[in-house]
N, C-alpha and C positions, 0 to 999 in steps of 0.2 A: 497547460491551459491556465490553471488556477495563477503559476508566477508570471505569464505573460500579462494575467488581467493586474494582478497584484503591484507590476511593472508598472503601469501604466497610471493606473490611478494612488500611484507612491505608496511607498511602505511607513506607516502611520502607523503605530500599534495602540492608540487612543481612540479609532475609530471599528467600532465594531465589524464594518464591513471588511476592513486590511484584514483584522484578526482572521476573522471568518476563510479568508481567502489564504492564509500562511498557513493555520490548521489544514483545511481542506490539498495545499499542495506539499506540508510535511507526512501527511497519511498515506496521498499517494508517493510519495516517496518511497515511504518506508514501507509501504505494501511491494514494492516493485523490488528492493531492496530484500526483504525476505522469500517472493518468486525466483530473484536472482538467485539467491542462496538454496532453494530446493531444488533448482534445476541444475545447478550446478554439483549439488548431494547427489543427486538421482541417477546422473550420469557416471561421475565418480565411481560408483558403488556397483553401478551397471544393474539397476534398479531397472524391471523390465514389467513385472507384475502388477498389477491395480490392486490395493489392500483391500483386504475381506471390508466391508464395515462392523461398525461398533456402535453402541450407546451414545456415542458421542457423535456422530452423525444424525440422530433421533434432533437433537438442538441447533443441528446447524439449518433450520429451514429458516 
């Protein structure tokens, strides 16, 4: 969605709003690029179980 808008209203990177919108569709990029890579671990591995949690779930709210 973000490089569709980004598309449209040209890619300027002097205008705060282009900026705004290239971060916004390189984050989800790269978020969907590392889901690619865990589901693709998870499988691999034959990864079946839910991890116990940890301390480090306390911060992820």
């Amino acid at each position: 969605m973000a490089f569709l808008a980004a598309r449209r209203y040209r890619w300027d990177l002097r205008l705060d709003f282009s900026r705004t919108l290239i971060f916004y569709f390189l984050g989800a990029l790269f978020w969907s690029l590392g889901e690619l890579g865990w589901d693709i671990l998870a499988v691999a591995s034959g990864f079946e179980e839910t991890p116990y949690p940890s301390i480090a779930d306390v911060f992820g709210w």
